[in-house]
C-alpha positions in Angstrom: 118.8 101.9 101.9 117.0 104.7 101.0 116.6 107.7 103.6 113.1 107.3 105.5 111.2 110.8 104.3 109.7 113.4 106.5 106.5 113.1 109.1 104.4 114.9 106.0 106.0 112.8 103.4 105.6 109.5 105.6 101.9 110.7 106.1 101.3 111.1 102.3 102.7 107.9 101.3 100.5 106.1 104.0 97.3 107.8 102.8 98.4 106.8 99.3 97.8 103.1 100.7 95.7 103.1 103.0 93.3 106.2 102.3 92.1 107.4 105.8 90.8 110.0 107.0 92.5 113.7 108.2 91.8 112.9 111.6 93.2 109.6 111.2 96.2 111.3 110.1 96.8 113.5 112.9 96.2 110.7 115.3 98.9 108.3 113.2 101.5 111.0 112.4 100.9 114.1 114.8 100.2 116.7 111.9 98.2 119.6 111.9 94.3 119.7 111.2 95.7 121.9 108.4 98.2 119.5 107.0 96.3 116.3 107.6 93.4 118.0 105.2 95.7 119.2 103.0 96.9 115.7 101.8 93.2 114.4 101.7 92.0 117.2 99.6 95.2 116.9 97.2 94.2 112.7 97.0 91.8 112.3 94.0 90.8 109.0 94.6 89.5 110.6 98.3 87.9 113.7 96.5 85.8 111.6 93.6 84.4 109.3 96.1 83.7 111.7 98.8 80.3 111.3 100.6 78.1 114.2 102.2 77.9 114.5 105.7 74.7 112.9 106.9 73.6 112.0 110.6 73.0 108.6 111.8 69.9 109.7 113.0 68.5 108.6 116.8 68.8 104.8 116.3 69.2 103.0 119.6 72.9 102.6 120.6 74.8 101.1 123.2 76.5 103.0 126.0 79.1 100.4 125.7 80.8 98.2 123.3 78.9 95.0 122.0 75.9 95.7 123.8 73.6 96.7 120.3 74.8 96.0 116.8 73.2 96.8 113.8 73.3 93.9 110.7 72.6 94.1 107.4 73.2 92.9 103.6 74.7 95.6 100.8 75.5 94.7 97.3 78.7 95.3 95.8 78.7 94.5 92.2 82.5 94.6 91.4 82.7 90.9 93.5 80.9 88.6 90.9 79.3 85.8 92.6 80.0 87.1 96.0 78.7 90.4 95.7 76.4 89.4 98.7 77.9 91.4 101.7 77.0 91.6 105.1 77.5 93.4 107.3 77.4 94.5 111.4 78.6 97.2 112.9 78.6 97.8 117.0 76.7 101.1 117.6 78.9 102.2 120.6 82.4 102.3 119.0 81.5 102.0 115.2 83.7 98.8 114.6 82.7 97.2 111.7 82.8 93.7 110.6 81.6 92.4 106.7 82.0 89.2 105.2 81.4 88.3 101.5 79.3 85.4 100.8 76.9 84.3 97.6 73.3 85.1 99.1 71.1 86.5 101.3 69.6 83.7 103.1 69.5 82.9 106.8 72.5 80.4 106.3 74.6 82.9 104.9 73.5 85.3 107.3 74.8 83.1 110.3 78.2 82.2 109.1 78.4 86.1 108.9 77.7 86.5 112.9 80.0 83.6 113.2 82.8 85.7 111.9 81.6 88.5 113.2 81.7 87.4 116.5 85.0 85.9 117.0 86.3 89.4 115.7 84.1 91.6 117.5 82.9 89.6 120.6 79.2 88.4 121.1 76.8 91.3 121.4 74.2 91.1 123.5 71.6 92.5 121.2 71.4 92.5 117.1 69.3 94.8 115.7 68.3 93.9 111.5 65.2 94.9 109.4 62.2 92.4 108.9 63.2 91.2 105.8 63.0 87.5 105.5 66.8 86.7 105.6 65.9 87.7 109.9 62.8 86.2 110.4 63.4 83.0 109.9 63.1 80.2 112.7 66.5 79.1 111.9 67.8 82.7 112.4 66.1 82.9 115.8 67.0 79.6 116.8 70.8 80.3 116.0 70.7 83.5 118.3 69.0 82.0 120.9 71.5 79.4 121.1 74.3 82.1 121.6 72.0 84.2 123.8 71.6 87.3 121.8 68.4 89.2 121.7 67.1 89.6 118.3 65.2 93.0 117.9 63.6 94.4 114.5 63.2 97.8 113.3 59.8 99.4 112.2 58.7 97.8 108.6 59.4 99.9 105.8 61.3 102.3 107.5 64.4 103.0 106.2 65.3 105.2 109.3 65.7 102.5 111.6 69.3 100.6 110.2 70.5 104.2 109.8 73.7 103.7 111.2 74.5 100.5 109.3 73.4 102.2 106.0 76.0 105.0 106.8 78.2 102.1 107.6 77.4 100.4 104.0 78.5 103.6 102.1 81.0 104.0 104.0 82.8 100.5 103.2 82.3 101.1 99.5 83.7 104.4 99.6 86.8 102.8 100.7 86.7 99.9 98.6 86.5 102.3 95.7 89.6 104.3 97.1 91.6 101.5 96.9 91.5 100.9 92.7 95.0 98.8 93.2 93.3 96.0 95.3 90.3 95.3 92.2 92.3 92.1 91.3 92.2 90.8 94.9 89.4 88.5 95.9 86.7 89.9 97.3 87.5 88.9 101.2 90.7 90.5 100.7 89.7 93.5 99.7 87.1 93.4 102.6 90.1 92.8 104.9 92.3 95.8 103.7 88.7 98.6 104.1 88.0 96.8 107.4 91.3 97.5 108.5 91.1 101.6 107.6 87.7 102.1 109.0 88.6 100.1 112.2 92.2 100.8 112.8 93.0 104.4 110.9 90.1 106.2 110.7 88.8 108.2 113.5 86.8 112.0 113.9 88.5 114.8 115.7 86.2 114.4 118.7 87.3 111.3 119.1 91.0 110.6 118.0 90.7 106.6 119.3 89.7 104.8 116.2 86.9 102.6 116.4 88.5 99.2 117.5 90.2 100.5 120.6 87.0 102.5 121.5 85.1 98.9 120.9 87.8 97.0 123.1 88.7 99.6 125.7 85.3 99.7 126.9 84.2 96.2 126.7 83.3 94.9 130.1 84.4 91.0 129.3 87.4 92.1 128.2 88.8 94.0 131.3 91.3 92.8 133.7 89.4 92.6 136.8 92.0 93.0 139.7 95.4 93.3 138.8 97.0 91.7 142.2 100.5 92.7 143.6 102.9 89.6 142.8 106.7 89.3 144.0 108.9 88.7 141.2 112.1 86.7 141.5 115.7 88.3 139.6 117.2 85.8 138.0 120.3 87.8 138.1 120.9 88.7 141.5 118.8 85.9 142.8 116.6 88.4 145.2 112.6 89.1 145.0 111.5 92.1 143.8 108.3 93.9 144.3 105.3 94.2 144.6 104.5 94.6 141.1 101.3 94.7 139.3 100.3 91.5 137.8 99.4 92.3 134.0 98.8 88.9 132.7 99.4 85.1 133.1 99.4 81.6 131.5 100.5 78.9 131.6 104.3 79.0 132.4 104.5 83.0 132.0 103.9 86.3 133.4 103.7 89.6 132.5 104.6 92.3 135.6 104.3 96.3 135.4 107.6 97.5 136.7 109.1 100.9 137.3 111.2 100.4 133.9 108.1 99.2 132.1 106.5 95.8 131.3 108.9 92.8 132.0 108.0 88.7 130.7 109.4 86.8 133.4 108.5 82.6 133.5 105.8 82.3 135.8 107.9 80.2 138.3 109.3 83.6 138.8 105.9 85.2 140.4 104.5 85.1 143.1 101.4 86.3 145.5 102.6 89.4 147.3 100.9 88.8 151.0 100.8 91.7 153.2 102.4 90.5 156.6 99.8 91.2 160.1 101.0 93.1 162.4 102.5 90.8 165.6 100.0 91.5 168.6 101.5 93.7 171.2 103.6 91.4 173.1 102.6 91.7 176.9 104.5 94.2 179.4 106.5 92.7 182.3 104.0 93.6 184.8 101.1 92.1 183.4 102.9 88.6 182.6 104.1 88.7 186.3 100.2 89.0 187.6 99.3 86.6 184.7 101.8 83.9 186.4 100.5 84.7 189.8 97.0 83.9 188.8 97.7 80.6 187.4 99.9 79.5 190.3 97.3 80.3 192.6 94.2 78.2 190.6 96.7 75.4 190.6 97.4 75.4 194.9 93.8 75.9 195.5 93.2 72.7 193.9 
């Protein structure tokens, strides 16, 4: 087998295939800003399909993830009779989702969300331009049925889907990186870009790519409470604990230990109650008068 390269040499061959960004890079393999740019600047698939740095303008966002996404259709040529793309993108964490299909219309539209939404979670608000693939009752309908508000941006205005437009160039400058995948089908090269802009890609404010940004701060996603459980070792037959109760199921367990997570069956766990403190058993002096007291009430009868 041959030897595994260097951190810089690992880097370079991982931007060779997957094409992110330098930030990316020093998140992925701890290099310098210096280094990290150095291997996108020497890429020439990165450098002839480089795109300006604009601003996404002041469109509404959310202040947390799936609470406003932006959706839209692009056109990408190179997939034939799917070159019908839409795509959403949550304005908080900048995860993206797109999904091939062969038209515009409503229908397509809502198999898009579909996917969309078992990827990203359900949003509580979409935010899409007027055009008619939108405004349609059976567009409206399908939202109201999965209790997402439905807001439109100002007609003609090509301000107001500003970050899903940076999104859309964004995509194709990655699918144009990657010339190996142009004999995949169109959902498959989809599927390799998604995974670079959501999973590699990242800015140096921010070196959390977008789809733990989108699930880290998701409110239906985090653990409420994570109660103290007892945990039973199966080697020395004595219960340990408490221990923080990651996760459960049915017929496992996952506890945080002192030497890191540990899957135990769930038979194993469980609830840690705190014991109450025994009242303060009386003194000898106040049982003798208690005694007196009920002798007496029983002679006086």
């Amino acid at each position: 087998m041959a030897p595994l390269p260097n951190i810089f040499g690992q880097a370079k061959i991982s931007h060779q295939l997957f094409h992110q960004n330098a930030p990316g890079l020093v998140r992925q393999f701890h290099l310098t800003r210096e280094k990290a740019r150095a291997i996108v600047s020497m890429c020439p698939s990165c450098q002839q399909h480089a795109l300006p740095a604009l601003s996404a303008g002041a469109n509404l966002r959310g202040l947390n993830s799936c609470e406003v996404w932006q959706t839209d259709v692009t056109y990408i040529m190179s997939f034939g009779r799917q070159r019908y793309v839409h795509v959403s993108v949550d304005t908080f964490s900048g995860a993206v989702y797109a999904s091939a299909h062969s038209g515009e219309k409503s229908s397509d539209a809502m198999k898009h969300l579909i996917q969309a939404f078992s990827f990203l979670g359900i949003p509580k608000s979409i935010k899409t331009d007027n055009g008619p693939t939108y405004t349609s009752k059976q567009f409206r309908s399908f939202l109201q049925q999965w209790g997402v508000e439905h807001k439109t941006g100002i007609p003609y205005s090509p301000t107001g889907q500003a970050i899903v437009e940076r999104t859309h160039q964004n995509l194709k400058r990655v699918l144009s990186q990657h010339q190996a995948l142009k004999l995949e089908t169109p959902q498959n090269q989809l599927s390799k870009a998604l995974f670079t802009l959501n999973f590699l890609n990242c800015t140096f404010e921010n070196l959390n790519p977008p789809i733990v940004r989108h699930f880290r701060e998701n409110c239906q996603l985090q653990l409420k409470a994570k109660p103290p459980v007892m945990v039973k070792d199966p080697a020395t037959r004595e219960t340990e604990g408490p221990h923080d109760l990651i996760t459960w199921g049915r017929g496992y367990a996952c506890v945080s230990t002192p030497s890191g997570f540990k899957w135990v069956p769930a038979k194993w766990v469980k609830p840690f109650i705190l014991k109450s403190a025994k009242p303060p058993a009386e003194g000898p002096q106040v049982a003798s008068t208690a005694w007196r007291r009920r002798k007496h009430r029983t002679l006086s009868f």
